[in-house]
C-alpha positions in Angstrom: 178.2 54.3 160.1 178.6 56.6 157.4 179.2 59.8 158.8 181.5 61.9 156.8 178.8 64.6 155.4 176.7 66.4 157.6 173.4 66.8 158.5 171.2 69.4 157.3 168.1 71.0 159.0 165.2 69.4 159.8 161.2 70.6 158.3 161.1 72.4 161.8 163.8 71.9 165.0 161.8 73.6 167.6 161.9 72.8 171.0 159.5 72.2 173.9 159.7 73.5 177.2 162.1 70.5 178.6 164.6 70.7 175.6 166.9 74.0 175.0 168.9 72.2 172.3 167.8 70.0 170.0 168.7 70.9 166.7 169.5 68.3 164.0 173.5 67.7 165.2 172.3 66.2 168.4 171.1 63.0 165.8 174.5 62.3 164.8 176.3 63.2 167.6 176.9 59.5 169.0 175.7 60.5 172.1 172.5 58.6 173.5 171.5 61.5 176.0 170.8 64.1 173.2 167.9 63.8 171.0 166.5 66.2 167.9 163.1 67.3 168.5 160.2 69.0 166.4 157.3 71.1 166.7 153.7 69.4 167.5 153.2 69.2 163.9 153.0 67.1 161.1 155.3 67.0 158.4 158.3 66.9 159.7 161.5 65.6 158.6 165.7 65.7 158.8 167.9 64.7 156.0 171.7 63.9 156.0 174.4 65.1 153.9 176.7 62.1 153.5 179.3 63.8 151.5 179.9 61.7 149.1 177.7 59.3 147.1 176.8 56.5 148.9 175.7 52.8 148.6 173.1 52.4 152.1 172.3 49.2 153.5 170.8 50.0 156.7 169.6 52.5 158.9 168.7 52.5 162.8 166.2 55.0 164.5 166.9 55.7 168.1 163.4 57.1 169.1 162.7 59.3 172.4 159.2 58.7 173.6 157.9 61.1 171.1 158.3 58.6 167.9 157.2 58.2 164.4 154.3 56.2 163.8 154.2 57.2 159.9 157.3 57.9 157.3 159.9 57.4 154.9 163.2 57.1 154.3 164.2 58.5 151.3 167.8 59.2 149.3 168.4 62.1 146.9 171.6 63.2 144.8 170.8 66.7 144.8 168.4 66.9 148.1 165.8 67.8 145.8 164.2 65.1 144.0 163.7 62.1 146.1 163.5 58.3 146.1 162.3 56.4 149.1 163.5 53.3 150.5 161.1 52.8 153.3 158.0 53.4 154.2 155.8 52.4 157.3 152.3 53.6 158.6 153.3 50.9 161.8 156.1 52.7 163.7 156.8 51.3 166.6 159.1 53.7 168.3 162.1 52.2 170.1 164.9 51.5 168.7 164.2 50.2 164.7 166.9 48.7 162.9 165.9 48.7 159.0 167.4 47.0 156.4 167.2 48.6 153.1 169.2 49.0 149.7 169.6 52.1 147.9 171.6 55.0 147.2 172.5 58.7 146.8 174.3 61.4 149.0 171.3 62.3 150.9 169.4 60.7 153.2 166.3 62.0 154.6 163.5 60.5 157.2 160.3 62.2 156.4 157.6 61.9 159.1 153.7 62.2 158.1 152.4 61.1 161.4 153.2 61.3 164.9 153.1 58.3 167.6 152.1 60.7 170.3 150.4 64.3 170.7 153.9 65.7 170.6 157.2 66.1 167.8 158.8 63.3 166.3 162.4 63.1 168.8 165.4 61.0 168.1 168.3 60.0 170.0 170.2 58.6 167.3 169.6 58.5 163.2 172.6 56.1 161.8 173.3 55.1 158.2 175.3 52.3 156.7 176.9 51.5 153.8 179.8 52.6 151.7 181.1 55.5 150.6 181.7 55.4 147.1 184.9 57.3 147.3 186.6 56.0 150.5 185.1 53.1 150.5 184.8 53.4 154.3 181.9 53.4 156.0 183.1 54.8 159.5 185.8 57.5 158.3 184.4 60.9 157.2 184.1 64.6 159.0 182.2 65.4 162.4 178.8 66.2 161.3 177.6 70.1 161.7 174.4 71.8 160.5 174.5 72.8 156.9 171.4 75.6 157.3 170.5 77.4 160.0 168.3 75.9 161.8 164.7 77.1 162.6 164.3 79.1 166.1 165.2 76.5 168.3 163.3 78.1 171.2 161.0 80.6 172.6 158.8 80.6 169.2 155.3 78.7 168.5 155.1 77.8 164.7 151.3 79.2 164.1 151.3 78.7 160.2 153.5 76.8 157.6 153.6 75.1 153.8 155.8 72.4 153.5 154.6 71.7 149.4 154.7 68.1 150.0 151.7 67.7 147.4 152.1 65.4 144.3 153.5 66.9 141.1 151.4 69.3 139.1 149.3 69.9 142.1 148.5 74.1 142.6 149.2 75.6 145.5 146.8 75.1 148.7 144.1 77.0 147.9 142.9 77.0 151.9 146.3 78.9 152.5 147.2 81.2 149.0 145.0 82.6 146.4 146.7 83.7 142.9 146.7 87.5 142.2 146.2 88.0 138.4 146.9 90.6 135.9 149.6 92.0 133.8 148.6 96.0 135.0 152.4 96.6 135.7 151.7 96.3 139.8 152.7 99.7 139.9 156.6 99.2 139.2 155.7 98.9 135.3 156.7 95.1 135.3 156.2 93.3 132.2 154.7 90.2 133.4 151.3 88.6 133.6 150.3 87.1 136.8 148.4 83.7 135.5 145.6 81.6 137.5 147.9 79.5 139.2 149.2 78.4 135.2 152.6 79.4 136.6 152.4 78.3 140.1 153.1 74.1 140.6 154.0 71.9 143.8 157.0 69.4 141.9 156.4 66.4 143.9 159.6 66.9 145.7 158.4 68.9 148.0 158.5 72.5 146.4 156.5 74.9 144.9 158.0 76.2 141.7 156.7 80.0 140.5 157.9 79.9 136.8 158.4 83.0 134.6 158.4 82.2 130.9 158.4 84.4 127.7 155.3 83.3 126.4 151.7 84.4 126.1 149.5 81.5 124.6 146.3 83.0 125.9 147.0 86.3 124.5 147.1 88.0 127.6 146.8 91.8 127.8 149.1 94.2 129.7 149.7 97.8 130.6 152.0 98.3 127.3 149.5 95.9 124.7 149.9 92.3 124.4 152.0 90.8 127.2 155.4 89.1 126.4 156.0 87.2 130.0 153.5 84.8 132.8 154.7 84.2 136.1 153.1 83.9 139.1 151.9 85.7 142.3 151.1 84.1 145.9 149.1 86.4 148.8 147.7 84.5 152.0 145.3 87.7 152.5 142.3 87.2 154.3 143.6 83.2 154.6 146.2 83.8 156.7 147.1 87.5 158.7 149.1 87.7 161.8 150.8 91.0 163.7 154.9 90.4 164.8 156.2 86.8 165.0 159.5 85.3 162.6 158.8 84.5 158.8 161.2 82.3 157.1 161.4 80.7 153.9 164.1 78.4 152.3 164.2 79.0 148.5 166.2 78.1 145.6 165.8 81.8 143.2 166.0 82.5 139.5 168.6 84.6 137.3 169.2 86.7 134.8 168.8 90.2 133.9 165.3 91.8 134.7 164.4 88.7 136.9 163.1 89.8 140.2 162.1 87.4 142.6 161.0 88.4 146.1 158.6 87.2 149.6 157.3 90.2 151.5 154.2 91.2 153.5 151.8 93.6 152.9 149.6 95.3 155.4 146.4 93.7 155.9 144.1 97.4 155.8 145.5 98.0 152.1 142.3 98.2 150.8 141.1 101.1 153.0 144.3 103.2 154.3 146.3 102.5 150.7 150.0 101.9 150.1 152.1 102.7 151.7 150.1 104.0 154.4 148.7 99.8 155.0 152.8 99.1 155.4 155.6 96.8 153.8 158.0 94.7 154.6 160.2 92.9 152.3 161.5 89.9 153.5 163.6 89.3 150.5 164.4 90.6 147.3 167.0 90.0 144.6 167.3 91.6 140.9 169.5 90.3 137.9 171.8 92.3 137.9 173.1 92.0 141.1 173.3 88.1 141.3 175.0 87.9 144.8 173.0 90.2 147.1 169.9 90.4 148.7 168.0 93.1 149.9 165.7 93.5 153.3 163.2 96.4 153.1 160.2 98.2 154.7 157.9 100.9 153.2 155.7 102.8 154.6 154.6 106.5 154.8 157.3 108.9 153.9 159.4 106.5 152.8 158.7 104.2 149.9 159.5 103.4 147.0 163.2 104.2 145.9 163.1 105.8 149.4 162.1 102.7 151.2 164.2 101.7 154.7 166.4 98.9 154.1 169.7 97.0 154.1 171.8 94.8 151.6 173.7 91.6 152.1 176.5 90.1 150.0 177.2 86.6 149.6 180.9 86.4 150.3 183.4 85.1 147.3 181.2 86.3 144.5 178.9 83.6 145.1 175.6 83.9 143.3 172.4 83.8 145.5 170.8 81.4 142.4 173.2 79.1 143.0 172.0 77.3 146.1 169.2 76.9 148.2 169.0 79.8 151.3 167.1 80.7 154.7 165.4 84.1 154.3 163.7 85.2 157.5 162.4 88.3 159.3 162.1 88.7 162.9 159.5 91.4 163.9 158.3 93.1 166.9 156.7 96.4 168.0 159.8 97.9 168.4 162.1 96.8 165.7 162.5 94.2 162.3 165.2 92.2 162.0 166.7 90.8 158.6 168.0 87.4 158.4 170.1 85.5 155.4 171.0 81.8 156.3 171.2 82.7 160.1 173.4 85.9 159.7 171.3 89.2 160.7 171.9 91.7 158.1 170.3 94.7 159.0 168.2 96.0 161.5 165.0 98.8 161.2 164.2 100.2 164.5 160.8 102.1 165.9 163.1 105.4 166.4 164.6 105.3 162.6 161.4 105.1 160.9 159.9 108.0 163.0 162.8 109.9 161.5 161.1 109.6 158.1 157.1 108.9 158.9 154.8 107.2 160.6 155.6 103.3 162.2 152.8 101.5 160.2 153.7 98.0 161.7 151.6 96.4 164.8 148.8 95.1 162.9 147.8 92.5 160.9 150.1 91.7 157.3 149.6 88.6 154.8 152.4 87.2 152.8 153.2 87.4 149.1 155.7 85.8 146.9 156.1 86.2 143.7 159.0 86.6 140.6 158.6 89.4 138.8 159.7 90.6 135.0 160.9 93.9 134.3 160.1 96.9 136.5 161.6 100.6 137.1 164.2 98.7 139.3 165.8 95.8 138.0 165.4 96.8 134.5 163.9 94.5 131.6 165.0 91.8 130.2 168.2 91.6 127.5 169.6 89.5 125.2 171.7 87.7 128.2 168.1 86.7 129.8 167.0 82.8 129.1 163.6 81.9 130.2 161.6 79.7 131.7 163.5 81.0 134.9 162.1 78.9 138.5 162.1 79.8 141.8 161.8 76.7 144.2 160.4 77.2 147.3 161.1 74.4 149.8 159.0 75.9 152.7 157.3 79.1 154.1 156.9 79.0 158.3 156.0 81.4 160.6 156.5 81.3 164.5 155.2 83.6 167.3 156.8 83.9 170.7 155.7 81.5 173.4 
């Protein structure tokens, strides 16, 4: 079995009540007693990092009772775009030996349809071949987690886009509806926020917000003639909830007045105004600070420049752009919590914000994402910026205490 990469996370590793731990290792563990385990949900997948480029003749499934009746298997290079080698709508469950011929350095089994009312669980998810460096398909590392997994207990998943739809398809318009104009969204960006023009599902299961120097349809802006598009996301009165953990994996854009971001807005915006409705920035990034992100709230008394909020660092002078990463908030009546790939970051308490103003968080808040262009805070583009800049967006989930 090839086993010298290791296995990344899975679309969603939440447990039931009878399982505490069953995150992805615990599918390439060796061990027949431990089992990986989703939520009640469909998709769902978990994907394998090999390593190594591989050449992959055969793959066993070691289902739990709670099988796949429905999936793939599929092989990447860059665990983006993906190429299957199996598919079934006739799962059996059981134990399924599969022969099959392909190769890559990723391996992913992508469920569509559960066997049973409940996850998709496996005991065991082996791969064979040869690795095309060692040449040896047993030797290799002991496999660990590459992202942090999802909450593996204690939290419901109430709402979630996985952007498995084919390429060119807009975003679900039962879950996100584009907000347009070119205004300046009071941060005098330079962008115009297009119909969903800028906004694509890949076919490889992200959604891709594109900003691009152009202006085809002669679009108008706060300064005359626009010079950028991009796009911008809100689930408002689609999708609203009150405390619970957001998290999103994303691959962001670069460059110098590029300013990428998810957040949540207040749902009573339109009557109490910002930043009396709240905000809560999930995530932020600007150009030119390429390896940090920033967790913020707003509210009243302190928004703006005076906003509450915390930085994080990428160690080694990695750049954030560079890879794909878990953003997540963790929110409660008492407290928000900040989250980059697993590692809290900072922490806004109840008690601090009542030092500044009023606590404007336990009610409803929709989501927003969006890359901005320009603004009174990352600056405008220079002649260092290169457009079209993307920002992939693997998934958006959000969970709720049991």
């Amino acid at each position: 079995m090839i086993s010298q990469g290791r296995p990344a996370t899975s679309s969603s590793i939440q447990n039931n009540s009878e399982c505490v731990d069953c995150n992805a290792s615990k599918a390439v563990d060796g061990k027949a007693d431990t089992r990986w385990s989703t939520a009640f949900v469909d998709p769902q997948w978990i994907q394998i990092d090999l390593g190594d480029g591989a050449v992959i003749h055969r793959v066993v499934l070691n289902w739990e009772a709670a099988y796949g009746k429905a999936y793939q298997l599929q092989t990447s290079n860059d665990a983006t775009t993906w190429t299957t080698l199996y598919s079934t709508a006739q799962g059996a469950g059981g134990t399924e030996t599969l022969t099959v011929s392909g190769s890559g350095r990723y391996i992913r089994l992508y469920g569509t349809q559960r066997g049973t009312p409940y996850g998709y669980s496996l005991f065991e998810f082996q791969v064979y071949g040869t690795s095309s460096t060692s040449g040896n398909p047993g030797g290799g590392n002991t496999p660990t987690a590459i992202v942090t997994p999802p909450p593996t207990s204690g939290w419901n998943m109430i709402w979630n886009d996985e952007f498995n739809s084919a390429s060119g398809t807009a975003p679900d318009a039962n879950k996100w509806s584009p907000a347009v104009g070119g205004g300046g969204w009071g941060n005098q960006e330079l962008e115009y926020y297009t119909n969903n023009n800028n906004a694509k599902q890949d076919g490889s299961g992200n959604l891709v917000i594109e900003a691009r120097k152009e202006n085809s349809a002669n679009y108008q802006c706060w300064y005359g003639t626009c010079q950028y598009t991009s796009a911008r996301l809100i689930t408002q009165h689609k999708f609203e909830f009150t405390h619970g953990r957001v998290e999103a994996r994303i691959k962001i854009p670069y460059g110098q007045g590029i300013w990428p971001s998810i957040w949540m807005m207040g749902n009573d915006i339109d009557t109490a105004g910002w930043p009396n409705n709240g905000e809560i920035d999930i995530f932020e990034n600007i150009g030119r600070e390429p390896g940090m992100v920033h967790g913020t709230v707003h509210g009243p008394g302190y928004s703006g420049a005076n906003g509450i909020g915390g930085a994080y660092t990428l160690p080694g002078g990695a750049r954030v752009a560079d890879d794909y990463h878990l953003f997540a908030v963790e929110w409660t009546t008492n407290q928000i919590d900040f989250f980059l790939d697993g590692t809290k970051y900072f922490t806004v308490t109840r008690a601090t914000v009542e030092q500044h103003g009023k606590w404007v968080y336990d009610h409803p808040f929709y989501l927003l994402l969006n890359v901005a262009v320009g603004g009174t805070w990352p600056g405008n583009p220079d002649g260092s910026s290169t457009y079209p800049q993307k920002m992939s967006v693997d998934y958006v989930r959000v969970y709720q205490p049991q």
